[in-house]
C-alpha positions as CSV (number, residue, x, y, z in Angstrom):
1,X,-29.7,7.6,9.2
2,X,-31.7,8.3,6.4
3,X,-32.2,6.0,3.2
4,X,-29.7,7.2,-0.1
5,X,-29.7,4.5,-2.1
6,X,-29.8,5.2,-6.1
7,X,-33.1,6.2,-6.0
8,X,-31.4,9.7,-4.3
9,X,-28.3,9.7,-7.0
10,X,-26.0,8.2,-4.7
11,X,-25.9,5.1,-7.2
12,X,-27.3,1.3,-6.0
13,X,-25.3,-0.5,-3.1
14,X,-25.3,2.7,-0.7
15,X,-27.5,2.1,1.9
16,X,-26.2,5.2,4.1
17,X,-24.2,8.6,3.5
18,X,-21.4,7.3,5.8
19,X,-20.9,4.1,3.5
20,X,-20.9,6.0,0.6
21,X,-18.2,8.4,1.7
22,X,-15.9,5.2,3.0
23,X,-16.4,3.9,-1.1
24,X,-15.6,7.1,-2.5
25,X,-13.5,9.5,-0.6
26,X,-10.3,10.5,-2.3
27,X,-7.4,10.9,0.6
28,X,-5.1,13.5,-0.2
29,X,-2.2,15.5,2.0
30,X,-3.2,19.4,2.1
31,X,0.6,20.0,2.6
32,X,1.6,18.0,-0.7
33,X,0.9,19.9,-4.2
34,X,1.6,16.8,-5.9
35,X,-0.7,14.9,-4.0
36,X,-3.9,17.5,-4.1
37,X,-2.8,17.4,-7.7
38,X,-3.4,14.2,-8.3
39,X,-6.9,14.0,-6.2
40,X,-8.6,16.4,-7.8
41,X,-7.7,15.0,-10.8
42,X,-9.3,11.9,-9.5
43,X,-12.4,13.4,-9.0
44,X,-12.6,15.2,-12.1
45,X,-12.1,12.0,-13.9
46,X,-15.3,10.5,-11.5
47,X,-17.0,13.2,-12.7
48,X,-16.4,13.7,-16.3
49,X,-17.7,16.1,-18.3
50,X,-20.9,16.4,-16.0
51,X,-20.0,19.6,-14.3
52,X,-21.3,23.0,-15.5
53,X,-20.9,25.3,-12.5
54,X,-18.9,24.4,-9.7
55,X,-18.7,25.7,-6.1
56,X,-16.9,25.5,-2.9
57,X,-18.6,26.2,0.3
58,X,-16.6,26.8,3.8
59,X,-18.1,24.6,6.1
60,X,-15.7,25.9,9.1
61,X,-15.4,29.8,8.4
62,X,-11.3,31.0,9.3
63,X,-10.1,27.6,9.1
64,X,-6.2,27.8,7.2
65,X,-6.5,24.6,5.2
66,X,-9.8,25.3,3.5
67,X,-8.6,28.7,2.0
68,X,-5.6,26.8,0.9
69,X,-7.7,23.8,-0.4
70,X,-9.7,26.1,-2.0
71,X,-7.2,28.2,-3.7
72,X,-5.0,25.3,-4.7
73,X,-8.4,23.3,-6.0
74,X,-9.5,26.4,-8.2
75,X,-5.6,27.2,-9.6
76,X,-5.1,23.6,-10.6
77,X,-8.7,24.3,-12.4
78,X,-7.5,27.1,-14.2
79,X,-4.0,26.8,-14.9
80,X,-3.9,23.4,-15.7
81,X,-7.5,21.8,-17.3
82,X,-8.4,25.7,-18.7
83,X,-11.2,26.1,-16.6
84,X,-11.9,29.8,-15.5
85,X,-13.8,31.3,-12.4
C-alpha cells in the first residue's frame, strides 16, 4: 500500500488509505432519511466552507442505493443548506 501521510492531504498519523477511512468514515443507514441526514451533515461540517464544486461519481453503474444516495445527498444540499446543482 502506498504511503498517504500528510504530505498527500490525508493529514499526519495516516500511514495507509485503509486507516484513514477506519478514522473517518461516517456510517449511515441508506434506508433511514433521518440518518443520511444527519451524515452528510457530518461531513459538511468536516469540511467547512472548503468546497466549491462538488461531484458524485457512480463507482458501480445500475446499482439502486447509489442513485438513491445520490439523490437524497444532492436534495438535502439544496432544500435544506441552499446549495443548488
Amino acid at each position: 500500500m502506498r504511503d498517504l501521510s500528510c504530505k498527500n492531504g490525508l493529514g499526519s498519523g495516516y500511514s495507509t488509505l485503509d486507516e484513514w477511512i477506519s478514522a473517518e468514515e461516517i456510517p449511515f443507514a441508506i434506508e433511514s432519511p433521518m440518518a443520511l441526514n444527519h451524515a452528510i451533515d457530518e461531513a459538511l461540517a468536516k469540511i467547512g466552507g472548503l468546497v466549491r464544486l462538488l461531484g458524485l461519481g457512480e463507482a458501480l453503474h445500475g446499482s439502486s442505493y447509489l442513485l438513491l444516495l445520490s439523490n437524497r445527498l444532492f436534495s438535502r444540499l439544496v432544500e435544506n443548506m441552499d446549495l443548488a446543482p
